[in-house]
DRENVO-61371 format. One record per residue (C-alpha): residue in three letters; x, y, z; residue number from 0. Coordinates in pm, whole numbers, always signed. Example, Ala and Ser with C-alpha at 12.3 -4.5 7.8 and 13.67 -1.06 7.14 Angstrom:
DRENVO-61371
+------+--------+--------+--------+-----+
! code !     c1 !     c2 !     c3 ! pos !
+------+--------+--------+--------+-----+
!  ALA !  +1230 !   -450 !   +780 !   0 !
!  SER !  +1367 !   -106 !   +714 !   1 !
+------+--------+--------+--------+-----+
END
This chain:
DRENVO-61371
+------+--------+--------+--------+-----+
! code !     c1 !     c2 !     c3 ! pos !
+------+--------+--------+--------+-----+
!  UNK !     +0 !     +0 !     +0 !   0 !
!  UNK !   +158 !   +315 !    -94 !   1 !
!  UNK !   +244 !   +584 !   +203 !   2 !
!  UNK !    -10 !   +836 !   +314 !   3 !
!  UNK !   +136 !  +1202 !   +157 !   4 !
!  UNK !   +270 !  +1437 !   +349 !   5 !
!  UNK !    +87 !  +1771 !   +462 !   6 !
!  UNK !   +230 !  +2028 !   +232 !   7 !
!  UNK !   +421 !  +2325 !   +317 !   8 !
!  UNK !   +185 !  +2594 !   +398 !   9 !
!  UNK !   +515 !  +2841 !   +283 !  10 !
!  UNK !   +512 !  +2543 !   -106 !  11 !
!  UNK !   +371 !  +2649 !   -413 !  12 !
!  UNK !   +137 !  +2380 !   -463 !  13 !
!  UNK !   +273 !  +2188 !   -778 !  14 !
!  UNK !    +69 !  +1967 !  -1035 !  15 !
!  UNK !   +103 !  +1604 !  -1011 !  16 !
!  UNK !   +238 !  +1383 !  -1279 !  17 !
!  UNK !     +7 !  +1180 !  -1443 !  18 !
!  UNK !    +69 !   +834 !  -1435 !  19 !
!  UNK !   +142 !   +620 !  -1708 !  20 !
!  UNK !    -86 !   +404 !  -1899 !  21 !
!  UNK !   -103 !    +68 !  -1887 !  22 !
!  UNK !    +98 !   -127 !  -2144 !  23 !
!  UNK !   -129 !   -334 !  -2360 !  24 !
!  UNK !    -85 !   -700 !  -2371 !  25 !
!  UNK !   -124 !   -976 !  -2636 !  26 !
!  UNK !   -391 !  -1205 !  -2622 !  27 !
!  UNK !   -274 !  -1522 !  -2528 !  28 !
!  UNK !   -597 !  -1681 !  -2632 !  29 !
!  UNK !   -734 !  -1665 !  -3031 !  30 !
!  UNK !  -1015 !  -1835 !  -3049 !  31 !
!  UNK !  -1153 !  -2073 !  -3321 !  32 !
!  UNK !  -1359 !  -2023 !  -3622 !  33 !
!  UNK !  -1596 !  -2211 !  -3796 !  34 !
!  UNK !  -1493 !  -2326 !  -4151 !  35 !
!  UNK !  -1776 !  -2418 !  -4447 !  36 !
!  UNK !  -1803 !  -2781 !  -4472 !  37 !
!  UNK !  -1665 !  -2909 !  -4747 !  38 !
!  UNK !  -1536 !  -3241 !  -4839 !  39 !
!  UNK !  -1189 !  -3164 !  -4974 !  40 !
!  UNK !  -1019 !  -2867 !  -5076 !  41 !
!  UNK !   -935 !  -2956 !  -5440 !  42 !
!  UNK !   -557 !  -2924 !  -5414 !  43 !
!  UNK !   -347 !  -3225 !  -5402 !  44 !
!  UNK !    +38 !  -3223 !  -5352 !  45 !
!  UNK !   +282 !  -3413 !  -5607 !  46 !
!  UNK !   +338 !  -3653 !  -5382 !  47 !
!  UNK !    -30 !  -3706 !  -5288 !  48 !
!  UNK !    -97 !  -3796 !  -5703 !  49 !
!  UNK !   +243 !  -4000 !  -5718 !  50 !
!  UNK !    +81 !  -4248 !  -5438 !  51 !
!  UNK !   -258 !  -4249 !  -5533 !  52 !
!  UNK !   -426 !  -4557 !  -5688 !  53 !
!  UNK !   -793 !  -4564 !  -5845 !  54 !
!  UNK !  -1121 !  -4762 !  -5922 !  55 !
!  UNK !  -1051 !  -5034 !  -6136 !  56 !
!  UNK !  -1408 !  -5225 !  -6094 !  57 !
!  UNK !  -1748 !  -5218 !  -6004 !  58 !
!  UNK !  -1940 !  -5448 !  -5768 !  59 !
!  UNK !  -2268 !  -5441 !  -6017 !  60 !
!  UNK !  -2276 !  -5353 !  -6361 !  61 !
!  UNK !  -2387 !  -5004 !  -6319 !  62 !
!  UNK !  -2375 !  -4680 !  -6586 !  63 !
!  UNK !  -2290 !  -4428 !  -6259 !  64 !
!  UNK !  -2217 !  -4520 !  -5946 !  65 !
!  UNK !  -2315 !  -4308 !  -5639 !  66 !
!  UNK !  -2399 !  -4331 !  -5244 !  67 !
!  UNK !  -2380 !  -4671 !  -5095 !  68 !
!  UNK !  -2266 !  -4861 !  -5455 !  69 !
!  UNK !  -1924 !  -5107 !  -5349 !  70 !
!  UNK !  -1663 !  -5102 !  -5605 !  71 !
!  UNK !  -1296 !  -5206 !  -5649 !  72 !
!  UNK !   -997 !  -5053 !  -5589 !  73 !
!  UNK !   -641 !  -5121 !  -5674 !  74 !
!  UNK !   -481 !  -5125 !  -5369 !  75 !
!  UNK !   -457 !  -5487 !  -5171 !  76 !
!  UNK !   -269 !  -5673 !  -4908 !  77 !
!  UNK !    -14 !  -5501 !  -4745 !  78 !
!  UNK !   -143 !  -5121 !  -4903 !  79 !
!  UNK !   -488 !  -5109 !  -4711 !  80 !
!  UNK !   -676 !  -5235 !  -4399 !  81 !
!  UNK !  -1070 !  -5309 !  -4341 !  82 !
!  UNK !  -1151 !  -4955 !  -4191 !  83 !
!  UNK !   -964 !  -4748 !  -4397 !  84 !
!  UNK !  -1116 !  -4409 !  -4570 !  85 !
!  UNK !  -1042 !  -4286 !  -4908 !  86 !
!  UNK !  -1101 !  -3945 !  -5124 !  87 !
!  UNK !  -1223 !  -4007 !  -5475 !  88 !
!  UNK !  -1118 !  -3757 !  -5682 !  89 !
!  UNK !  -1086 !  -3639 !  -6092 !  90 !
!  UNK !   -780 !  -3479 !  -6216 !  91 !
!  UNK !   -872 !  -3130 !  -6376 !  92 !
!  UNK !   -520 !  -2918 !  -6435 !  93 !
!  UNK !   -170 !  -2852 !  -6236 !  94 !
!  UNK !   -134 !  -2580 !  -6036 !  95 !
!  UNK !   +189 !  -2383 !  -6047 !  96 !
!  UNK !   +371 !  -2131 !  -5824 !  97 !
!  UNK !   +316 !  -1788 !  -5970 !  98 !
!  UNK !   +647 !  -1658 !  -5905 !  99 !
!  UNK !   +902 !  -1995 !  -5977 ! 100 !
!  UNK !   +676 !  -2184 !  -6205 ! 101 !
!  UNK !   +742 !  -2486 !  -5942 ! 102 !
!  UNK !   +438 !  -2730 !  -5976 ! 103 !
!  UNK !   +266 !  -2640 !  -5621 ! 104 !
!  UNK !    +16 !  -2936 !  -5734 ! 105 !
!  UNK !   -284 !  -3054 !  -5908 ! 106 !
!  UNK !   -666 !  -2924 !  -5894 ! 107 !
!  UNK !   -939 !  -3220 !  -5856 ! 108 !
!  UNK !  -1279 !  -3258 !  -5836 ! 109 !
!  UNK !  -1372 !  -3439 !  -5459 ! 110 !
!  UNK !  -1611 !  -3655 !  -5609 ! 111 !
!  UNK !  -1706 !  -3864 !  -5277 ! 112 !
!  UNK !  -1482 !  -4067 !  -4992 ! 113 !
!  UNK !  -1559 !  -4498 !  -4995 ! 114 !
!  UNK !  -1462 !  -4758 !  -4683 ! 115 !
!  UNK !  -1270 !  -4998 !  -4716 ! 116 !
!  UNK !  -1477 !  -5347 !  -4619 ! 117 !
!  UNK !  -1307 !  -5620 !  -4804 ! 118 !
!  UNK !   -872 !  -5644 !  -4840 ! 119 !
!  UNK !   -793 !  -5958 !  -5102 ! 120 !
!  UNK !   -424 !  -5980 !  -5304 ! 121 !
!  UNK !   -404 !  -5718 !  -5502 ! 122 !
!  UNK !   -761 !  -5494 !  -5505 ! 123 !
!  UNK !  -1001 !  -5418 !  -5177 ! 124 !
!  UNK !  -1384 !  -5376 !  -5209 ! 125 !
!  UNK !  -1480 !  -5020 !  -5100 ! 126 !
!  UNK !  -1862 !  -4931 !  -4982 ! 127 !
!  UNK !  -1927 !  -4512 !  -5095 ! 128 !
!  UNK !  -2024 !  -4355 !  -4808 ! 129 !
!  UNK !  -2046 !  -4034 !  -4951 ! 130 !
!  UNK !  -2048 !  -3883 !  -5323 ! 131 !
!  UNK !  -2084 !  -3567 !  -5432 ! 132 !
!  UNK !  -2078 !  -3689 !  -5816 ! 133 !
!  UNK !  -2084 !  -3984 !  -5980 ! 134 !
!  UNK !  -1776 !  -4217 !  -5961 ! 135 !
!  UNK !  -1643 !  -4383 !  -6253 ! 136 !
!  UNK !  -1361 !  -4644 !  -6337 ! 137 !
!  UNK !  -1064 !  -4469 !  -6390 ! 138 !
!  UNK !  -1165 !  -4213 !  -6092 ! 139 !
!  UNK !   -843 !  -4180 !  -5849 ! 140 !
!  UNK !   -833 !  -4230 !  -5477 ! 141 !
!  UNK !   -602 !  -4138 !  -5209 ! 142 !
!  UNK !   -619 !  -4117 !  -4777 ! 143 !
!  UNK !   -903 !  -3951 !  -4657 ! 144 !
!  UNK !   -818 !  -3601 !  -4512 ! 145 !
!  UNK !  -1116 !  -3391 !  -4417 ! 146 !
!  UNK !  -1121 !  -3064 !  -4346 ! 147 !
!  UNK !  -1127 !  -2921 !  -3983 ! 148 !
!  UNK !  -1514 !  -2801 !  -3927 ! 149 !
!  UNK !  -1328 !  -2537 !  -3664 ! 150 !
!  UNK !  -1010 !  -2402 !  -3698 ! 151 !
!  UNK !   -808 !  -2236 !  -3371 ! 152 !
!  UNK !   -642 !  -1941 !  -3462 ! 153 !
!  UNK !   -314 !  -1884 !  -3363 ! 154 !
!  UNK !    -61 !  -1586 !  -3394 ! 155 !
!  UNK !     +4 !  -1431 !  -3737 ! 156 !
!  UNK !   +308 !  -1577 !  -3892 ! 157 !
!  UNK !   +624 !  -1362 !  -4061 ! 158 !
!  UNK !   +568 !  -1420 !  -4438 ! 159 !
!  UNK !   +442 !  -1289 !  -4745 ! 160 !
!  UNK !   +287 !  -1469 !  -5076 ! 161 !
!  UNK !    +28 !  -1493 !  -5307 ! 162 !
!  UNK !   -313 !  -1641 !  -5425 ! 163 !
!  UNK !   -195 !  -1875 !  -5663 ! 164 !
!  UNK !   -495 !  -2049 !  -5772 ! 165 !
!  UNK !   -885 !  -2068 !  -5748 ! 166 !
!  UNK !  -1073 !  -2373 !  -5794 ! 167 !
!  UNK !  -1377 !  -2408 !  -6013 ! 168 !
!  UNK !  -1187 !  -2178 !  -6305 ! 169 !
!  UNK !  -1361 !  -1897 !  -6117 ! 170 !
!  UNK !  -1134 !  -1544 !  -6211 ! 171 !
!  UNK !  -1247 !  -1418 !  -5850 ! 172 !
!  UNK !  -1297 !  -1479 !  -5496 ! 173 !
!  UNK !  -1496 !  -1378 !  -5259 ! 174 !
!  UNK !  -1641 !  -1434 !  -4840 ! 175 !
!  UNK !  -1614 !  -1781 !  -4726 ! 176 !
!  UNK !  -1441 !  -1881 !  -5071 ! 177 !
!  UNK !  -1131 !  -2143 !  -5019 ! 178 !
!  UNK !   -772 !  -1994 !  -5208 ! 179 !
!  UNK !   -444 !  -2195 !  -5280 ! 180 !
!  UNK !   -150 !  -2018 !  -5187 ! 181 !
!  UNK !   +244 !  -2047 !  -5290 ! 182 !
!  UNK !   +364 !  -2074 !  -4929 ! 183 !
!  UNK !   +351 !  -2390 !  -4675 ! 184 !
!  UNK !   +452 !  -2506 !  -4369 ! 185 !
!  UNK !   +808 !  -2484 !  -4426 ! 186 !
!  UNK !   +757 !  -2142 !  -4507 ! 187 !
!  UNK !   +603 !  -2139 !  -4124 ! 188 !
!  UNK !   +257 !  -2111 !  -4212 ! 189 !
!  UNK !     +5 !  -2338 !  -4025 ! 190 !
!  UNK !   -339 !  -2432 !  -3970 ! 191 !
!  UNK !   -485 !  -2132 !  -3789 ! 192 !
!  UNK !   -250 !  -1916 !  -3948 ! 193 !
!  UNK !   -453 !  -1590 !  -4008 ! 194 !
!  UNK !   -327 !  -1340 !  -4296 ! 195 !
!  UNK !   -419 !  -1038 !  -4473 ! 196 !
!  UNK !   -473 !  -1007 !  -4841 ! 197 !
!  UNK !   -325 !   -695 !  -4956 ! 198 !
!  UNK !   -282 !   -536 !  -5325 ! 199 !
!  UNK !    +77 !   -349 !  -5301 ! 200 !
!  UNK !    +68 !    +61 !  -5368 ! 201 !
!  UNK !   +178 !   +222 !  -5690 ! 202 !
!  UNK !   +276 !   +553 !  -5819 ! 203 !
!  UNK !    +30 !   +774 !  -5944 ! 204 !
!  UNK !    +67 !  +1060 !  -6131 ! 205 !
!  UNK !    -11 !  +1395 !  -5970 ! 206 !
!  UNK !   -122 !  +1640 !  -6214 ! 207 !
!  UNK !   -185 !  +1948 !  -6055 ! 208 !
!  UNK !   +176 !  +1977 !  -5945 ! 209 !
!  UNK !   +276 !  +1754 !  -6175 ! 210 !
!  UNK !   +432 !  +1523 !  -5917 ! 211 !
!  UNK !   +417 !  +1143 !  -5878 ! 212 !
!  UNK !   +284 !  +1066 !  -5551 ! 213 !
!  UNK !   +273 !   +686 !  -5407 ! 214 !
!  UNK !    -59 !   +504 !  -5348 ! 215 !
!  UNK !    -17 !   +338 !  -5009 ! 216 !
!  UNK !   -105 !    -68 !  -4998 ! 217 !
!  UNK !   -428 !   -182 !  -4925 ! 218 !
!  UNK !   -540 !   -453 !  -4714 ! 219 !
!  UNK !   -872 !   -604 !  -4891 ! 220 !
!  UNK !   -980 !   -896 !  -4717 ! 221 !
!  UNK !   -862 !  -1154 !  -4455 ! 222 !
!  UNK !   -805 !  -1547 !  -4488 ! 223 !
!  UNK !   -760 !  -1852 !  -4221 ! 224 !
!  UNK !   -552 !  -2128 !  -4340 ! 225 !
!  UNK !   -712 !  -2445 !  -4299 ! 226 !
!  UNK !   -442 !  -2711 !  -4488 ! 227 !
!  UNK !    -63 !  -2697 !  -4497 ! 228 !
!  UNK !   +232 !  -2907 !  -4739 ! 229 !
!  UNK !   +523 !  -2814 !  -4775 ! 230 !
!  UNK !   +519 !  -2519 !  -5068 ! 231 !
!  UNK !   +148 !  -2455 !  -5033 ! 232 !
!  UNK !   -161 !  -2420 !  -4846 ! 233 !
!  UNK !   -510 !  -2365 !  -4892 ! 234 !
!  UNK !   -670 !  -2101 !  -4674 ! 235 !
!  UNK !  -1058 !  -2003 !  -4639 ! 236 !
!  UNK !  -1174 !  -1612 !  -4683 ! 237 !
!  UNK !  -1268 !  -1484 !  -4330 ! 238 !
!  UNK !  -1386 !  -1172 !  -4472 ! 239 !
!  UNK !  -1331 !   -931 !  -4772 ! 240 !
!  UNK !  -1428 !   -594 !  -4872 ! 241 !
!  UNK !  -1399 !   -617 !  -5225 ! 242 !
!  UNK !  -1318 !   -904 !  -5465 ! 243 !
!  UNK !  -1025 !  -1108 !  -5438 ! 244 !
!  UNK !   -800 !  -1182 !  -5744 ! 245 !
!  UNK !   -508 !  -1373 !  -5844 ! 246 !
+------+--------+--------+--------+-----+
END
């Protein structure tokens, strides 16, 4: 407890008293979570993802289409699969390159469904669909099951820059509670949670009254969560956006 004052000088000009200082402000040590659209997959697979993948090589009954519920045959077998086991089914539409290298970041599918595993012989499995968004075909790939997180925790903002690489769909813009691919990944440090502004960088602009070029400062347009990490990319859901995002 601090010490009562003492009685002033009667003879003391009275003086002002310094104001105290404020309080620093601290960093929230807790970010919350967010919840994410559902969806299925993200559409972005990694080389390596496409490199392991197998696909549908038969069908249980001879069906045109097959869709919810249908049991067809995979080729993976002994050894590659176990009764249990959940996989994507997904179409190959185009690769997806890095913007600023040309490195292949990966490939964009169609998530067409995920099947069970129920039945491991030699060299195939039989696989139940438990959920299709489309109809699955021979040829159709499939790879481990990875859905996305229905709630993401944030967590702090991470120390890098990038850029939108790709949109799925062929769409030419983006907008609130859209998904993105991005040319940066985990070992860039970004994770799931990661939270990070979109910007479009200033420019110079011509002044013409004084004839002067005067700069155009950056602006931040919108705000994206990312909600899957590889290595050299990551796919990231719009939080919020003021105007339309673009490549």
């Amino acid at each position: 407890e601090p010490s009562e004052p003492a009685a002033p000088d009667q003879g003391a000009a009275e003086t002002t008293p310094e104001p105290e200082p404020a309080p620093a402000i601290e960093e929230p040590t807790e970010y919350g979570t967010i919840s994410v659209s559902n969806q299925e997959g993200s559409g972005l697979i990694t080389p390596q993802q496409m490199e392991a993948s197998a696909s549908v090589v038969a069908r249980e009954r001879e069906r045109m289409m097959l869709t919810q519920e249908d049991e067809l045959y995979i080729g993976l077998g002994e050894g590659q699969v176990k009764v249990g086991d959940q996989l994507s089914v997904f179409r190959t539409h185009e690769k997806v390159f890095d913007p600023d290298t040309g490195v292949l970041l990966g490939y964009h599918v169609d998530m067409l469904g995920w099947v069970e595993v129920e039945r491991v012989d030699a060299e195939t499995s039989l696989a139940r669909i438990r959920m299709s968004d489309d109809s699955i075909e021979e040829g159709d790939r499939v790879m481990p099951r990875h859905p996305m997180p229905a709630e993401v925790a944030l967590r702090p903002s991470p120390d890098v820059e990038g850029k939108i690489s790709f949109f799925p769909q062929k769409r030419v813009v983006i907008g609130f509670a859209d998904f993105v691919y991005l040319n940066r990944g985990s070992i860039d440090g970004l994770e799931v949670g990661s939270p990070l502004d979109v910007y479009r960088p200033g420019y110079p602009a011509r002044e013409t009254v004084r004839g002067e070029t005067v700069m155009v400062p950056d602006a931040v347009i919108g705000r994206l969560v990312v909600v899957r990490t590889e290595d050299q990319s990551a796919v990231a859901w719009v939080m919020r956006s003021n105007t339309e995002l673009a490549l």
